[in-house]
N, CA, C and O of each residue as an XYZ file, in Angstrom:
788
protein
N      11.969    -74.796    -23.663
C      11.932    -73.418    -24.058
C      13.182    -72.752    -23.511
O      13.462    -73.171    -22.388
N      13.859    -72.003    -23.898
C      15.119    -71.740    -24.074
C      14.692    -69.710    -23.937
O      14.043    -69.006    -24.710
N      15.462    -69.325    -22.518
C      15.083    -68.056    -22.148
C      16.724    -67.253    -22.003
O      17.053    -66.405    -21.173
N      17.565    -67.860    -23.119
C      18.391    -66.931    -23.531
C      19.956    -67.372    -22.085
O      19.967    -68.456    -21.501
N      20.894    -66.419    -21.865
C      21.736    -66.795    -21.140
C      21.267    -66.754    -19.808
O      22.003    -67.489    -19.149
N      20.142    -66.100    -18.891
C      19.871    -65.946    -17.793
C      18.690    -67.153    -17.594
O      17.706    -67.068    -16.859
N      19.004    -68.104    -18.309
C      17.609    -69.530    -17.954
C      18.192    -70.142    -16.616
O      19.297    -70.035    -16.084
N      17.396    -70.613    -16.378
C      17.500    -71.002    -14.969
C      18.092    -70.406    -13.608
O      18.319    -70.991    -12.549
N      18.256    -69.193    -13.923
C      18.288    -68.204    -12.747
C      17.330    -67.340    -12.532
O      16.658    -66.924    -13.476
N      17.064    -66.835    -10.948
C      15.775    -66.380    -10.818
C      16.547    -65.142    -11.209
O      17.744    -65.009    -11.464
N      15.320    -64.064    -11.184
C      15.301    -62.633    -12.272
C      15.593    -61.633    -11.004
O      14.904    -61.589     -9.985
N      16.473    -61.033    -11.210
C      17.408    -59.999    -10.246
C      16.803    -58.855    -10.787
O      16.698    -58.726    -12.007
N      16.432    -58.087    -10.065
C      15.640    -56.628    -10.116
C      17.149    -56.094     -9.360
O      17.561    -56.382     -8.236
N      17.705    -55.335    -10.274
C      18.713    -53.972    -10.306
C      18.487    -52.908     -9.590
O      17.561    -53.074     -8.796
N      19.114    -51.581     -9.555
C      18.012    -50.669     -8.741
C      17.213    -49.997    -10.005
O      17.569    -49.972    -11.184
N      15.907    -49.407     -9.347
C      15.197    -48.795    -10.607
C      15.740    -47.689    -10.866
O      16.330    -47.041    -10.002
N      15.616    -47.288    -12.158
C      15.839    -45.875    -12.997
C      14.559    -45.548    -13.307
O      14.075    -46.267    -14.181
N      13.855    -44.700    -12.878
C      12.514    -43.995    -13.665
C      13.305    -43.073    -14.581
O      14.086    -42.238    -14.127
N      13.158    -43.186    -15.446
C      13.652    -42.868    -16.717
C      11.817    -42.366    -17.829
O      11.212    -43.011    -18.686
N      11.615    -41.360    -17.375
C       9.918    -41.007    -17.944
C      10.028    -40.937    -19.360
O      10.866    -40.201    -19.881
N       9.114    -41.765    -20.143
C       9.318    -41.141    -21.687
C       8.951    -39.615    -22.061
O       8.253    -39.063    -21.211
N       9.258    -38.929    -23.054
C       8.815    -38.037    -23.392
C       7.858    -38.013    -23.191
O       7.848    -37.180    -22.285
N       6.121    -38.528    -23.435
C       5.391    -38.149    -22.991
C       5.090    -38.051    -21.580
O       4.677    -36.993    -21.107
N       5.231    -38.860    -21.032
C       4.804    -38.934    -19.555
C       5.891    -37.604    -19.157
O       5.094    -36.666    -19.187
N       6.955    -37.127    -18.880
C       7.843    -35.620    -19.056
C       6.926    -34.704    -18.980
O       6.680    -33.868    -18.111
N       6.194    -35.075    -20.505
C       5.721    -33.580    -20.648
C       4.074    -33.775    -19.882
O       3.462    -32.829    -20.379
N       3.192    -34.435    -19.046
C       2.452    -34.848    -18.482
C       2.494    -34.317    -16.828
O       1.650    -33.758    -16.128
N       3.863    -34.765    -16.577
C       4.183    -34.633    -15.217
C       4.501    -32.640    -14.754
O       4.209    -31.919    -13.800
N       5.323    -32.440    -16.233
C       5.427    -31.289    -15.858
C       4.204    -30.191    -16.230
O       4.076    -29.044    -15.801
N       3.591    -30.721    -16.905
C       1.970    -29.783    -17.185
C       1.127    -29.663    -15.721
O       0.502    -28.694    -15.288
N       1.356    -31.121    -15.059
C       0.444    -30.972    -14.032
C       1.454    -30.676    -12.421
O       0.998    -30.989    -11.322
N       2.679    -30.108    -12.586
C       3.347    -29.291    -11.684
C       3.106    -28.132    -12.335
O       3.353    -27.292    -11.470
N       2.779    -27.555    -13.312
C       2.816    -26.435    -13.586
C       1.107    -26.248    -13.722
O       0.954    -25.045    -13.930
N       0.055    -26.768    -13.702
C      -1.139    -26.312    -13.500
C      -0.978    -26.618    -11.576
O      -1.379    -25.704    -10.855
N      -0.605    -27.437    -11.144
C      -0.482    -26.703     -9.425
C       0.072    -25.448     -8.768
O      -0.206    -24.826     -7.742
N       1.019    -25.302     -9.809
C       1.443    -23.944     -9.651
C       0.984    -23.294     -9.727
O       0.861    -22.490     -8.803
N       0.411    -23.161    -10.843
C      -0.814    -21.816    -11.195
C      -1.858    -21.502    -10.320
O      -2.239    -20.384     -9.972
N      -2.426    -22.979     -9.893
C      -3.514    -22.453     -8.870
C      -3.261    -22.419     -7.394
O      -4.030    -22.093     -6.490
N      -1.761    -22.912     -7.334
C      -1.756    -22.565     -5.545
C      -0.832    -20.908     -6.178
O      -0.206    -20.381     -5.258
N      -0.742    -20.262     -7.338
C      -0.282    -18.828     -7.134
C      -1.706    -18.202     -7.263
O      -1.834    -17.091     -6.750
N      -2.634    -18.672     -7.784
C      -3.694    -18.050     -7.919
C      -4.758    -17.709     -6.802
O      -5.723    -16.947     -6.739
N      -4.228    -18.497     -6.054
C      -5.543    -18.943     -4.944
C      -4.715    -17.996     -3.806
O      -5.303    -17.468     -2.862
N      -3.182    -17.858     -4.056
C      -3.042    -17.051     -3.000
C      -2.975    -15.658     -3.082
O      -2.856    -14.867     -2.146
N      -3.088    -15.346     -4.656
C      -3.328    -13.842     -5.278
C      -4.882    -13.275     -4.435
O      -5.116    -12.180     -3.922
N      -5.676    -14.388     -4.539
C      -7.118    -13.971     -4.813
C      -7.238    -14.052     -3.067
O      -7.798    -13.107     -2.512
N      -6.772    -15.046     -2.335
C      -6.463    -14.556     -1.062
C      -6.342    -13.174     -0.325
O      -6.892    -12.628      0.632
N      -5.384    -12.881     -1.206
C      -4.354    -11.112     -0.472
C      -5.906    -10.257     -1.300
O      -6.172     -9.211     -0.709
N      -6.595    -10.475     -2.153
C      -7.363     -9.140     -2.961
C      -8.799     -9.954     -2.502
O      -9.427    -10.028     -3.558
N      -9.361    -10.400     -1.760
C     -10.457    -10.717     -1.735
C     -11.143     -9.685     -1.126
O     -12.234     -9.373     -1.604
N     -10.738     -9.124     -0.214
C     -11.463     -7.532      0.249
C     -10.879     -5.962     -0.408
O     -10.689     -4.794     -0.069
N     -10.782     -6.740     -1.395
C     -10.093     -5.462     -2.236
C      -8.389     -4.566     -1.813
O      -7.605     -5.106     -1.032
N      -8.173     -3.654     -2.252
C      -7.085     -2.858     -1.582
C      -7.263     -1.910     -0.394
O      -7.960     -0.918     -0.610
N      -6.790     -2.048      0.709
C      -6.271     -1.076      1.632
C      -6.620      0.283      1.654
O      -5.802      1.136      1.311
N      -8.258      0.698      2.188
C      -8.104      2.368      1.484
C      -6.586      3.162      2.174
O      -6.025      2.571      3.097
N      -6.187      4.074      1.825
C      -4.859      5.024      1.904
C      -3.596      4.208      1.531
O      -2.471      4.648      1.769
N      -3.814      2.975      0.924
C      -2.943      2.324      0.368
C      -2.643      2.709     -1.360
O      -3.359      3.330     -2.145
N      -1.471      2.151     -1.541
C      -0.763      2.568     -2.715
C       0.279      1.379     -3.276
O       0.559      0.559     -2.402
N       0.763      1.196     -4.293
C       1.841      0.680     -4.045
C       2.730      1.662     -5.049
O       3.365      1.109     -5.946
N       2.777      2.785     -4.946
C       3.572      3.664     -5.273
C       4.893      3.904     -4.593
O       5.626      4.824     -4.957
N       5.146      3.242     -3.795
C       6.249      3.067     -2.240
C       7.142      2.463     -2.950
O       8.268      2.958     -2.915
N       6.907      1.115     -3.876
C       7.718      0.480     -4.694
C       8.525      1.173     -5.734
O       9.582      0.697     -6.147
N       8.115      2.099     -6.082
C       9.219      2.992     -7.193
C      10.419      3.543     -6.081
O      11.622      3.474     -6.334
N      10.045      3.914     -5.231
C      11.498      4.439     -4.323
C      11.107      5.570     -3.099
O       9.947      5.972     -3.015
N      11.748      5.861     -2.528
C      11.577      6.476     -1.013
C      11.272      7.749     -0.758
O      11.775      8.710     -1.341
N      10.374      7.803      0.189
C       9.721      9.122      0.461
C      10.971      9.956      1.032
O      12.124      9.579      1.240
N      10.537     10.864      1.166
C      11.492     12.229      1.510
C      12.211     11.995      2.803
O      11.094     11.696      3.224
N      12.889     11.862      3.700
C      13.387     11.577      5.103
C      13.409     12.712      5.713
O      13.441     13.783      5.106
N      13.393     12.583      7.201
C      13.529     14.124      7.777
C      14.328     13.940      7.699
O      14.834     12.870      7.362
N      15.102     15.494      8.148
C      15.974     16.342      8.363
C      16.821     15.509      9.223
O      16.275     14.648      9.912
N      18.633     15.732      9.278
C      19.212     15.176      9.991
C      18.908     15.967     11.466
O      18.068     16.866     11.510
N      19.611     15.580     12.573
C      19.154     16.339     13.437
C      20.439     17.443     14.082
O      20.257     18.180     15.051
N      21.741     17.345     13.293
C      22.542     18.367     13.226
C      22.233     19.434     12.708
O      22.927     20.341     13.168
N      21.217     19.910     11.651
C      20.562     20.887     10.562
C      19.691     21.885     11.499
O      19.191     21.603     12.588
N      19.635     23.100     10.821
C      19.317     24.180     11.737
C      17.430     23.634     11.564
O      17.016     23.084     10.544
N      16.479     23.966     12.867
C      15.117     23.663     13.037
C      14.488     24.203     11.156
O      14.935     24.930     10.269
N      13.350     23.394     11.328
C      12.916     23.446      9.447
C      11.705     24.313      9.925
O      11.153     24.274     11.024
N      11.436     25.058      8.911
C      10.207     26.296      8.849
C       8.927     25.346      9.166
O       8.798     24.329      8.484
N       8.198     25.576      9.943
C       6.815     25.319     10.684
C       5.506     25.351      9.337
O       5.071     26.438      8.958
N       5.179     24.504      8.947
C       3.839     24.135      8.099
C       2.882     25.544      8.493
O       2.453     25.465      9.645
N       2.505     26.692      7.831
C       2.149     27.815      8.456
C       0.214     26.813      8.984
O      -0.694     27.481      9.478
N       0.103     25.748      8.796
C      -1.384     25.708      8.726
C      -1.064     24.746     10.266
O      -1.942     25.026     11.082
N      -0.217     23.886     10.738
C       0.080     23.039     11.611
C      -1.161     23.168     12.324
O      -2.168     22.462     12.381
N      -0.732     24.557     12.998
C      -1.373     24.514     14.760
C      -2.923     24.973     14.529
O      -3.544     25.233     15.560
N      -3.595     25.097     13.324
C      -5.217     25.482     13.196
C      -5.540     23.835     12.654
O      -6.632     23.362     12.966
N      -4.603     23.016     11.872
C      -5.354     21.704     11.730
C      -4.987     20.676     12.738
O      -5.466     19.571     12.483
N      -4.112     20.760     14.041
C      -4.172     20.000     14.810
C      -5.448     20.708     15.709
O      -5.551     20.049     16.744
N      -6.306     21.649     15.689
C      -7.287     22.110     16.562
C      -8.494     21.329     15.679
O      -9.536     21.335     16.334
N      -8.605     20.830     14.710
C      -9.835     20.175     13.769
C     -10.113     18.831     14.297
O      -9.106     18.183     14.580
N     -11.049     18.364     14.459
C     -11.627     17.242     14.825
C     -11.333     15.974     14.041
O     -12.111     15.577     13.173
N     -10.500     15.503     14.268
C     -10.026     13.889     14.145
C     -11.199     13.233     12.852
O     -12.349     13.039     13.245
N     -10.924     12.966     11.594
C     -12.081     12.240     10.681
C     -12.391     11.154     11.423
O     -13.576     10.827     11.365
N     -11.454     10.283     12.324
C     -11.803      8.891     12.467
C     -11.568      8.945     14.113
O     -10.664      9.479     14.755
N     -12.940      8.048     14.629
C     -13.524      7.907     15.713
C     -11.941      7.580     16.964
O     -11.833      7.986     18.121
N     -11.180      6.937     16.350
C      -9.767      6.897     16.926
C      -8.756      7.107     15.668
O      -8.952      7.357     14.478
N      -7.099      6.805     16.781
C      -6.154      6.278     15.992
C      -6.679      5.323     15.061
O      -7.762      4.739     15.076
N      -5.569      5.254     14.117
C      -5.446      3.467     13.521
C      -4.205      3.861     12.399
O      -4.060      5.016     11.997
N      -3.570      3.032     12.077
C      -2.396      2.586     11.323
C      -2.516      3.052     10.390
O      -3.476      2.647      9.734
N      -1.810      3.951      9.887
C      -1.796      4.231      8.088
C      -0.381      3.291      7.556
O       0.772      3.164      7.968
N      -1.121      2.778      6.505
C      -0.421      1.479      5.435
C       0.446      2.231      4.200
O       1.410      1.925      3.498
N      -0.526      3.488      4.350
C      -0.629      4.254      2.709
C       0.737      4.806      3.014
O       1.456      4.925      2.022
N       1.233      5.155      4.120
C       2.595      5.889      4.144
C       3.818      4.843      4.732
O       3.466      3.917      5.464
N       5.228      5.014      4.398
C       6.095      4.324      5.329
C       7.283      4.864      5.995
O       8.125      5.467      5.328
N       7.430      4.681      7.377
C       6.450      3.470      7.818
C       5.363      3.654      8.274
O       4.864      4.753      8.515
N       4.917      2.676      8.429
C       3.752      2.260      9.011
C       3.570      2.748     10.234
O       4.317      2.277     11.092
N       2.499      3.867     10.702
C       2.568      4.381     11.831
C       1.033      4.771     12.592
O       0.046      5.012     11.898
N       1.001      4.787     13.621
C      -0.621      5.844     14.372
C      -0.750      6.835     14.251
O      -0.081      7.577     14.971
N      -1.813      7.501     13.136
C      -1.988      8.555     12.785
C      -3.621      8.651     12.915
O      -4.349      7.659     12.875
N      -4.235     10.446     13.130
C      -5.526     11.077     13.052
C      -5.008     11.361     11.328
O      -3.927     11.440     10.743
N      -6.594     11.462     10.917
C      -6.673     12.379     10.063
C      -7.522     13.844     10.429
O      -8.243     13.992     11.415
N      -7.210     14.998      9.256
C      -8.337     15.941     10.111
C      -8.361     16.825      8.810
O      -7.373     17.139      8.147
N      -9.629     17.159      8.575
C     -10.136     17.989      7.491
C     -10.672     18.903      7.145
O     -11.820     18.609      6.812
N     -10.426     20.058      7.018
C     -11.166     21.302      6.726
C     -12.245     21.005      6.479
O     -12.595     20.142      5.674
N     -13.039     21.807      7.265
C     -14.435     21.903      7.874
C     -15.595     22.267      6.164
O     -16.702     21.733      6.089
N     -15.206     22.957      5.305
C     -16.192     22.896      3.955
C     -16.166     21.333      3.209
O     -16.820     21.050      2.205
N     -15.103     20.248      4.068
C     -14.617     19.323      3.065
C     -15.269     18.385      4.202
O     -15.943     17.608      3.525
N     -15.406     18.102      5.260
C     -15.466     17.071      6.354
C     -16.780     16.150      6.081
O     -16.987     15.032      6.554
N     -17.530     16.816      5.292
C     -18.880     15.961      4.832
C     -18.326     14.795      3.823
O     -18.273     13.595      4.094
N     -18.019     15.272      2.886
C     -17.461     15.114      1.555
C     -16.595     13.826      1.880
O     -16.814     12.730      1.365
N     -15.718     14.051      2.672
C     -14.700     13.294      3.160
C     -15.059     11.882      4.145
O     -14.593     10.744      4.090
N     -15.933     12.399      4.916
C     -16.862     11.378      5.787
C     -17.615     10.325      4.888
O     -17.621      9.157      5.274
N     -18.390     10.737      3.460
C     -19.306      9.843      2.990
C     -18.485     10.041      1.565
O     -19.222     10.390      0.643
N     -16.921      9.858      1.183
C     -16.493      9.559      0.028
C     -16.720      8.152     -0.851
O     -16.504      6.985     -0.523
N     -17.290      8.772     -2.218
C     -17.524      7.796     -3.241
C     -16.937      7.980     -4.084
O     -16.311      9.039     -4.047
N     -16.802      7.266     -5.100
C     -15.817      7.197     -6.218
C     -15.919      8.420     -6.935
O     -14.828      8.942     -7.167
N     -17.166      9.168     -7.451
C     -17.343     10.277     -7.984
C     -17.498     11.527     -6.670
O     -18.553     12.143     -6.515
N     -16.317     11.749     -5.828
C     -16.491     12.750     -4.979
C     -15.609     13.679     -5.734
O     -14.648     13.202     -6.337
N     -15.832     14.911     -5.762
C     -15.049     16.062     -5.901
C     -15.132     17.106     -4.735
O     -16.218     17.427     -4.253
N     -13.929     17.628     -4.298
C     -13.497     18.205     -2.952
C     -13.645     19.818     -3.405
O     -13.455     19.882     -4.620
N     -13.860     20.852     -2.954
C     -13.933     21.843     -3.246
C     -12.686     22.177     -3.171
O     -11.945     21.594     -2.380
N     -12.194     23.276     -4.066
C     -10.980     24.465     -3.708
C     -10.953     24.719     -2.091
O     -11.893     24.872     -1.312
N      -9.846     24.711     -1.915
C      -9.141     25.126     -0.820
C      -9.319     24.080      0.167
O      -9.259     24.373      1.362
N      -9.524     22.941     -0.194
C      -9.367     21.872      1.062
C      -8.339     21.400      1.414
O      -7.395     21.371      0.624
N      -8.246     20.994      2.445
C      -6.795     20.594      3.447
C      -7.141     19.263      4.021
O      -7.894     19.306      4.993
N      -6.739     18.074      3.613
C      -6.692     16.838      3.949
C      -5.252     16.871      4.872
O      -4.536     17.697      4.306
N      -4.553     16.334      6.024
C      -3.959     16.200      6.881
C      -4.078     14.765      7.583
O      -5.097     14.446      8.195
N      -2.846     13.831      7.441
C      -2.607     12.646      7.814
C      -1.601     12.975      9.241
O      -0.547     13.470      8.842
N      -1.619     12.851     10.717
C      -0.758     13.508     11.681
C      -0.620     12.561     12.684
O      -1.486     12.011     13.364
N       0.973     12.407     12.684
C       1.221     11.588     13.740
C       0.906     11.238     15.015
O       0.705     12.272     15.652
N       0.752     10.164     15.759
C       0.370     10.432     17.106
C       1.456     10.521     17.961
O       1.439     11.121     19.035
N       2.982      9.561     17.201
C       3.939      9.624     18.100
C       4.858     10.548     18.090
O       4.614     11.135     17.036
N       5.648     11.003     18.511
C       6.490     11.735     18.649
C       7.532     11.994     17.791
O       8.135     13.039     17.547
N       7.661     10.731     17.320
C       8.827     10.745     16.067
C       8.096     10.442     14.054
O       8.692     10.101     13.031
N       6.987     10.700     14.254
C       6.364      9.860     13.224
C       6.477     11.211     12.279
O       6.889     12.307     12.658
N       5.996     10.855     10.916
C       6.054     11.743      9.974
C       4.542     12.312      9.490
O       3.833     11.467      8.945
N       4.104     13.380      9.608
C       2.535     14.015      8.605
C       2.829     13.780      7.194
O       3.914     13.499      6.684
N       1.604     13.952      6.608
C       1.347     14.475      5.093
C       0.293     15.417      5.433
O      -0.471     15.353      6.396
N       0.343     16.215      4.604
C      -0.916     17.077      3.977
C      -0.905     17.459      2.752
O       0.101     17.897      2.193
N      -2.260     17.301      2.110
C      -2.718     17.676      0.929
C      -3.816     19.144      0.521
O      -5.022     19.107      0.764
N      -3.262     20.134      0.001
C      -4.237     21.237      0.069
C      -4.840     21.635     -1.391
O      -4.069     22.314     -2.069
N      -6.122     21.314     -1.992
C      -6.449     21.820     -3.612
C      -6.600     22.907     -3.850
O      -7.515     23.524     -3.305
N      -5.649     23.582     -4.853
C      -5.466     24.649     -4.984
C      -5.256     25.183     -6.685
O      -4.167     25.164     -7.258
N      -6.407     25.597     -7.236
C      -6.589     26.091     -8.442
C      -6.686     24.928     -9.360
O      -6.106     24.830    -10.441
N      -7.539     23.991     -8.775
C      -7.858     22.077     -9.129
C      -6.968     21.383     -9.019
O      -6.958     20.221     -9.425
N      -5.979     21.987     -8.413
C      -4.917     20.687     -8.350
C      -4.377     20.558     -6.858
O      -4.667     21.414     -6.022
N      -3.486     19.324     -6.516
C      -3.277     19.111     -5.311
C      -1.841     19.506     -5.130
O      -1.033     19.106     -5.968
N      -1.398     20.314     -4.034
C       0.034     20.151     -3.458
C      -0.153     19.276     -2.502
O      -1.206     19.124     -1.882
N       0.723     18.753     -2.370
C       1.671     18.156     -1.146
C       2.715     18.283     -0.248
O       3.850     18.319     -0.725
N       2.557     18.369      1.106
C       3.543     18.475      2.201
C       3.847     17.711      2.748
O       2.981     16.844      2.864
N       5.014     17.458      3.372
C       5.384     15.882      4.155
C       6.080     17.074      5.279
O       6.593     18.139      4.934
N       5.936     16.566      6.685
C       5.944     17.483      8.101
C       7.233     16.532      8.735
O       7.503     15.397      8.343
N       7.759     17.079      9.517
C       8.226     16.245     10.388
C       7.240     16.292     11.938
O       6.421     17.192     12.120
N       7.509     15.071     13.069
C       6.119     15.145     13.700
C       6.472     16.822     14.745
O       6.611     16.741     15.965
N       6.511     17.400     14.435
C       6.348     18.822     15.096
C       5.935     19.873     14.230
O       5.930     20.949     14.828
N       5.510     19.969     12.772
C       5.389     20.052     11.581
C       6.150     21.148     10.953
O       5.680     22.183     10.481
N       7.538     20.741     11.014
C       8.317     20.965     10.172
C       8.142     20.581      8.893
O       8.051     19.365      8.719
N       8.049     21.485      7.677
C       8.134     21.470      6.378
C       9.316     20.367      6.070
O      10.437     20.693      6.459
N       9.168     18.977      5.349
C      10.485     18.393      4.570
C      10.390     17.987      3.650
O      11.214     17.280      3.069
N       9.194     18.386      3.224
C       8.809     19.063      1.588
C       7.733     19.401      1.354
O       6.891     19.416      2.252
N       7.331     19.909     -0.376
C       6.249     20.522     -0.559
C       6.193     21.155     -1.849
O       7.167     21.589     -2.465
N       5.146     21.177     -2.173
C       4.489     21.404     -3.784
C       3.938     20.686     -4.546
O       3.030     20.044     -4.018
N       4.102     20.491     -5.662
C       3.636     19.318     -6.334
C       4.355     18.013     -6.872
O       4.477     17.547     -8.004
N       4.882     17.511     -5.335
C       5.985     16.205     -5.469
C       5.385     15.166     -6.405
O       4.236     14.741     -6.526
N       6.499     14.901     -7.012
C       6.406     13.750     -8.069
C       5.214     12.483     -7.341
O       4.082     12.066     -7.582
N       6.349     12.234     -6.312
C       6.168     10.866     -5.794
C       4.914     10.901     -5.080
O       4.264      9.860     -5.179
N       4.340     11.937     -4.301
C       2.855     12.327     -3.598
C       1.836     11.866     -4.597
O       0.882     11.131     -4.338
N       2.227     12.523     -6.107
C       0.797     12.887     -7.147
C       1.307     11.248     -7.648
O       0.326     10.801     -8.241
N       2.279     10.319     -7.653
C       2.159      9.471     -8.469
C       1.177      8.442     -7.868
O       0.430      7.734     -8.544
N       1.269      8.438     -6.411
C       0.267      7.426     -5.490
C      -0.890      8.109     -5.807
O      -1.701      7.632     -6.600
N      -1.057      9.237     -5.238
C      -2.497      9.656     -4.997
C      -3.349      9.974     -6.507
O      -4.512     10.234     -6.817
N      -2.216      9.814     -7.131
C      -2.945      9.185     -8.844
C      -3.979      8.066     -8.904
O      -4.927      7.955     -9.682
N      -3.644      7.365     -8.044
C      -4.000      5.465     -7.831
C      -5.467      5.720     -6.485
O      -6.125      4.780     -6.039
N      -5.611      6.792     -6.196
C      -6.329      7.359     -5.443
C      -8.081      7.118     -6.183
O      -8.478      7.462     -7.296
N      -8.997      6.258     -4.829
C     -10.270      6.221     -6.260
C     -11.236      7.624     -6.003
O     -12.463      7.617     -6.099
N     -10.658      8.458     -5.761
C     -11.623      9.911     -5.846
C     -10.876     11.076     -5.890
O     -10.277     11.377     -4.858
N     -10.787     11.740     -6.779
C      -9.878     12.651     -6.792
C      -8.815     13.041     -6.059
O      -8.452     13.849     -5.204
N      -8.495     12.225     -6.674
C      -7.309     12.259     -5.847
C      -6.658     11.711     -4.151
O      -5.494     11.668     -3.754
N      -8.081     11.314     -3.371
C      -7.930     11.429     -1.946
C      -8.439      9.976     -2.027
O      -9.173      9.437     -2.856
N      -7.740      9.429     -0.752
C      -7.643      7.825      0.205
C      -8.702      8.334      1.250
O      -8.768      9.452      1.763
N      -9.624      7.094      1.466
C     -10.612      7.275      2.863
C      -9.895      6.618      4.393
O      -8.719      6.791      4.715
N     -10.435      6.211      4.819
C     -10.379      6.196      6.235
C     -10.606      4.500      5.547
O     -11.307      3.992      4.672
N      -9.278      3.910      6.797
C      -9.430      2.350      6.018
C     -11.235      1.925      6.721
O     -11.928      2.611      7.473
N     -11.478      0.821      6.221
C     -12.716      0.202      6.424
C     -12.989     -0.014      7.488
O     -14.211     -0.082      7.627
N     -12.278     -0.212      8.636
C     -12.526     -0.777     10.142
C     -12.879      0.710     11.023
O     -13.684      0.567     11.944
N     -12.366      2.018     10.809
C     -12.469      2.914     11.192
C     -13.853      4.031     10.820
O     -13.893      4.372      9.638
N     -14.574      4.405     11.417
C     -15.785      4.540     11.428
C     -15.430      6.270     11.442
O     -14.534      6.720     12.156
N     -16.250      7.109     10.571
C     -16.671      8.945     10.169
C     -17.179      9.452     11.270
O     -17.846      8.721     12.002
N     -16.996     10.587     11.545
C     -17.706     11.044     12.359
C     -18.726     11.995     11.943
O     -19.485     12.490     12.776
């Protein structure tokens, strides 16, 4: 039997080429691309398994909150409500981190007293009466407030510097576009770990 010009020599293995046919190609890459999917999926469902962040937003992603004031600039007009809502009782049993603003800082909240119920046991269908004053307030020294006051059904917004200097106010774009994303009219609770008083 006659095995062509290489008879009687033993059979030399070359180096290999995996060289995949078209099908096996399109096989290999279906099942890198269904691993993909579920190690992106599994780590989506990871980050959302306890839902979103109450006072969270991701309204931060369109672009940047207001900055204070440089500190060459003459002192900024005083929030006329400052010094009666730092006398209001703290919503939450302590500090704790607000996410919802950046940066990320130790803040009380504190709430006009017709609203503090309301605010304590918020559900998705809460509505806040006229004239309430929601107040997010730094603990440190350099940190930034918000406050929110409803006024003729709608919300303004103030951003303080931490001595509560006005460094803005009215009905900011960027305030109403988060607190759009807000699940009760408008207003963020007290994240989940932090307990009402």
């Amino acid at each position: 039997m006659d095995h062509g010009a290489g008879a009687g020599r033993p059979l030399r293995s070359g180096p290999l080429h995996l060289t995949a046919s078209w099908y096996h190609a399109r096989l290999a890459r279906a099942a890198w691309a269904l691993l993909l999917a579920a190690t992106c999926a599994s780590s989506a469902c990871a980050g959302t398994a306890q839902g979103p962040l109450a006072g969270a937003s991701d309204a931060y992603a369109n672009g940047p909150e207001a900055s204070p004031a440089p500190s060459g600039r003459a002192p900024l007009a005083r929030w006329d409500a400052y010094a009666e809502v730092q006398r209001w009782p703290a919503a939450s049993s302590s500090p704790f981190t607000s996410h919802g603003h950046q940066p990320e800082q130790s803040v009380t909240v504190r709430v006009s007293e017709p609203a503090r119920g309301s605010y304590a046991a918020l559900v998705t269908d809460t509505t806040f009466p006229e004239g309430t004053v929601i107040a997010e307030l730094p603990t440190g020294p350099d940190g930034l407030g918000y406050a929110m006051q409803k006024q003729s059904g709608a919300w303004t917004y103030t951003e303080l510097d931490a001595r509560g200097g006005v460094l803005a106010s009215g009905a900011l774009p960027f305030c109403a576009a988060c607190h759009s994303q807000a699940p009760s009219d408008r207003v963020f609770g007290l994240p989940r770990a932090s307990s009402a008083r």
